[in-house]
C-alpha positions as CSV (number, residue, x, y, z in Angstrom):
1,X,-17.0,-52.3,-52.3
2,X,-18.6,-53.7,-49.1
3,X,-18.3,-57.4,-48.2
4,X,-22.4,-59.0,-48.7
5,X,-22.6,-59.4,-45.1
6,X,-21.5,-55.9,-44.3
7,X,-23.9,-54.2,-47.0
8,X,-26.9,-56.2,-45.9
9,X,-26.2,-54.8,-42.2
10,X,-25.7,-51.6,-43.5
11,X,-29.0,-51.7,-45.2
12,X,-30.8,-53.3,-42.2
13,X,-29.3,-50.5,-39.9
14,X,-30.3,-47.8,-42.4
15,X,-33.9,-49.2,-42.6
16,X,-34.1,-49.7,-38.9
17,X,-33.2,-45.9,-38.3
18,X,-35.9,-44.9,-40.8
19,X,-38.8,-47.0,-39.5
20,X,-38.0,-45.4,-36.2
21,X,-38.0,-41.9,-37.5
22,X,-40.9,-42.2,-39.7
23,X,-44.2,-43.8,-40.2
24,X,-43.7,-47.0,-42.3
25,X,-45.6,-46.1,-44.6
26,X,-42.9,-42.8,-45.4
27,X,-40.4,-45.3,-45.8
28,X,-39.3,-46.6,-49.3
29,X,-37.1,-48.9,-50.4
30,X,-35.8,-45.9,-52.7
31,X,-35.4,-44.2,-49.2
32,X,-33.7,-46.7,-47.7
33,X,-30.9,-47.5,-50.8
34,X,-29.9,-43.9,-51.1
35,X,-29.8,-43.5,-46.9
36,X,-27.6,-46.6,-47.5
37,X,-25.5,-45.4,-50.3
38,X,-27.2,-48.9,-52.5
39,X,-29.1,-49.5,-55.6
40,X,-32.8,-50.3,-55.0
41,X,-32.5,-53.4,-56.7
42,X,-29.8,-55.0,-54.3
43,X,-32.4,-53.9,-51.6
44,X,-34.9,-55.8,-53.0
45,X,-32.3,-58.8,-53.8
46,X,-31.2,-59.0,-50.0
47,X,-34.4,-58.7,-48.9
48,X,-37.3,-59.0,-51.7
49,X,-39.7,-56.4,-50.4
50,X,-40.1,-53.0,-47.8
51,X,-42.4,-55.5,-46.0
52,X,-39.9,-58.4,-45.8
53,X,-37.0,-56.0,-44.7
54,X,-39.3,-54.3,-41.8
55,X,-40.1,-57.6,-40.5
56,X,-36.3,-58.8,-40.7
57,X,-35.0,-56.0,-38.5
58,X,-37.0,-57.7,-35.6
59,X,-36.5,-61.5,-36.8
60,X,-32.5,-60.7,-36.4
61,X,-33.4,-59.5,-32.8
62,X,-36.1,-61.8,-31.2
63,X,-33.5,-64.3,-30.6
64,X,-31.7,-62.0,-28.6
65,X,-34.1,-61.6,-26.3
66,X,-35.3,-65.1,-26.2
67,X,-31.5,-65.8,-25.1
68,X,-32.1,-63.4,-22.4
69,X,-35.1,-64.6,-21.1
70,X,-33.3,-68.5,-21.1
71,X,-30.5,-67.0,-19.0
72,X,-33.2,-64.9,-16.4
73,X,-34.6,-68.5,-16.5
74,X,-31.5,-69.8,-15.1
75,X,-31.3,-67.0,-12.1
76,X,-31.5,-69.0,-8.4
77,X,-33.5,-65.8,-7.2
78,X,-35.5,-63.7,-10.1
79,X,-37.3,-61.0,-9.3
80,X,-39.1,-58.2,-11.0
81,X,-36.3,-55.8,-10.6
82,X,-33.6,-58.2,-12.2
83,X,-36.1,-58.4,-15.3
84,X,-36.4,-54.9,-16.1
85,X,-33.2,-54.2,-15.6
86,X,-31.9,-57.3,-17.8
87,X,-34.5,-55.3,-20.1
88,X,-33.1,-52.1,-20.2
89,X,-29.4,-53.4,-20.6
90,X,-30.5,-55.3,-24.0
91,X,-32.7,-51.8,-25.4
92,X,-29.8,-50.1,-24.3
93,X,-27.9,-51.8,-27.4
94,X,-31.1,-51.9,-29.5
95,X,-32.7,-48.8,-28.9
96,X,-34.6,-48.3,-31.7
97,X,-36.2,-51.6,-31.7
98,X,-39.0,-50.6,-28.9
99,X,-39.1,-46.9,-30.7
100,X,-40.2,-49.3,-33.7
101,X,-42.1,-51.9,-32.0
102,X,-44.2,-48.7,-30.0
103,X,-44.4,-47.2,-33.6
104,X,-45.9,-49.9,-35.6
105,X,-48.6,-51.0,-32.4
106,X,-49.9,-47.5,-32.2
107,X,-50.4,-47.5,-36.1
108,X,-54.2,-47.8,-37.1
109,X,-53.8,-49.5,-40.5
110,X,-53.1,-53.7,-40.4
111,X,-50.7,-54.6,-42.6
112,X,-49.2,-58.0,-43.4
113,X,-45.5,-56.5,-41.5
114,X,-47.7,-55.9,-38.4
115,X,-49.5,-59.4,-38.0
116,X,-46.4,-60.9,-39.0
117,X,-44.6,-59.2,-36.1
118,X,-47.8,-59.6,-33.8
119,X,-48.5,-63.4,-34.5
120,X,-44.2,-64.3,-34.9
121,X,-42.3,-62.3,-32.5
122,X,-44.4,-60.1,-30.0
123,X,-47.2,-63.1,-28.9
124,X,-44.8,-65.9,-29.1
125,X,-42.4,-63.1,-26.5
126,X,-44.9,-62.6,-24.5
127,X,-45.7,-65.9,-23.5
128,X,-42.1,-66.6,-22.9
129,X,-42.0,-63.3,-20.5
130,X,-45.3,-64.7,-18.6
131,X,-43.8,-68.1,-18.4
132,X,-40.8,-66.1,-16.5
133,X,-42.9,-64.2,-14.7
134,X,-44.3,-67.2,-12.9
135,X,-41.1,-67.9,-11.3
136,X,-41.8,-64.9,-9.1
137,X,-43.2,-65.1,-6.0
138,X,-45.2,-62.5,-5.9
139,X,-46.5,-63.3,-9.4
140,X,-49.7,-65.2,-10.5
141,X,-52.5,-65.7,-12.5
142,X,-54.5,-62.3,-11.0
143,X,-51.8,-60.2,-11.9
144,X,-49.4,-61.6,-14.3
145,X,-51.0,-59.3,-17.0
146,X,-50.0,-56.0,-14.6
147,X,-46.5,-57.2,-14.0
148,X,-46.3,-58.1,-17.8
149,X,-47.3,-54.8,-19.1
150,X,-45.1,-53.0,-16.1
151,X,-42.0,-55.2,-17.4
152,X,-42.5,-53.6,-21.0
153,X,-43.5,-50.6,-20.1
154,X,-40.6,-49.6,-17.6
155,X,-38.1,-51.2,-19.7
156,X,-39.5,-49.3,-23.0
157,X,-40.3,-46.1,-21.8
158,X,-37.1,-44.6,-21.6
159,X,-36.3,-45.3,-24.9
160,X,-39.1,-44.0,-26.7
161,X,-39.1,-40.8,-24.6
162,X,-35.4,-40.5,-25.5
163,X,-35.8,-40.8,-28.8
164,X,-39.1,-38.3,-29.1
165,X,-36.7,-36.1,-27.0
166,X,-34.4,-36.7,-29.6
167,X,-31.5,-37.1,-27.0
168,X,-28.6,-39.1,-28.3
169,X,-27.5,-40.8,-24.9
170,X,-29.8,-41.7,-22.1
171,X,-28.4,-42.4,-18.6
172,X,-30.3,-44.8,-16.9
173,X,-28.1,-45.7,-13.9
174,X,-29.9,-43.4,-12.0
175,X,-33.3,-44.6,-13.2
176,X,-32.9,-48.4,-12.6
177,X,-32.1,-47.3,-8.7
178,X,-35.3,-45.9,-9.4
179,X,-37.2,-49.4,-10.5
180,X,-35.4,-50.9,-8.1
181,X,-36.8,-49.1,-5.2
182,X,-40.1,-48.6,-7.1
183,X,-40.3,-52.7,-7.6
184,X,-39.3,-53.6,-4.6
185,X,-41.5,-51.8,-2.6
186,X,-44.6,-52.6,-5.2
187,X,-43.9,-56.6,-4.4
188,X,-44.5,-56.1,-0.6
């Protein structure tokens, strides 16, 4: 029998790769228990509800990327290029969590999960990543908005077209060269 701790990450990780395959509305917590080899009820123990489950896949990782934006905070010379890269390294071990976040913003129906994860995570991170932003140079009020959504947007992209591609590995080596050039040369 698994240890609490490792059944409840089990369950999370299940759920997480379900909300990214499907609409969250095809996801049930009958879905999730027999993806995750569990009884409903110790899905609804850990966690109470689909909707309280859904919103603690990205409670769990929020914090993660608040630490990274602390430590970009701490860089002597930030620039564009060093955020989106920094970006792309922490998708690269949670790539499902844009898929997800991309998923549930493009869905038409509000739901209590999506103004929860609007009004707690994705606002209070985006103010965080604007408040960054302002320690570059070339960044200020006109266009912190542009460099904002071109942060997301080039960090993200990749991993949503990956996983529509369905391709299990994504090299991005190649691509942050890419950015690189790409932001550098926008800046000037």
């Amino acid at each position: 029998m698994l240890s609490e701790a490792k059944t409840r990450k089990t369950i999370l990780s299940t759920a997480t790769m379900l909300f990214a395959n499907n609409a969250y509305n095809k996801v049930t917590i009958r879905k999730i228990a027999q993806s995750s080899n569990v009884s409903p009820s110790l899905i609804i123990y850990y966690f109470i509800s689909k909707e309280k489950l859904y919103c603690q896949i990205f409670e769990e990782f929020f914090p993660e990327l608040d630490r990274l934006l602390k430590n970009l905070k701490k860089e002597k010379e930030l620039t564009l290029s060093k955020i989106v890269n920094s970006y792309i390294e922490i998708w690269r071990k949670n790539a499902l969590i844009p898929v997800i976040i991309h998923r549930e913003l493009l869905s038409l129906g509000d739901s209590e999960a999506k103004s929860r994860l609007d009004v707690r995570l994705l606002k209070p991170h985006k103010k965080k990543l604007i408040l960054l932003l302002s320690y570059i140079p070339e960044c200020n009020s006109s266009n912190v908005e542009y460099y904002y959504t071109m942060v997301m947007s080039l960090a993200t992209y990749p991993f949503i077209f990956a996983h529509i591609n369905q391709e299990t590995s994504t090299d991005l080596s190649a691509l942050q060269n890419v950015y690189e050039d790409t932001l550098v040369n926008l800046v000037r």
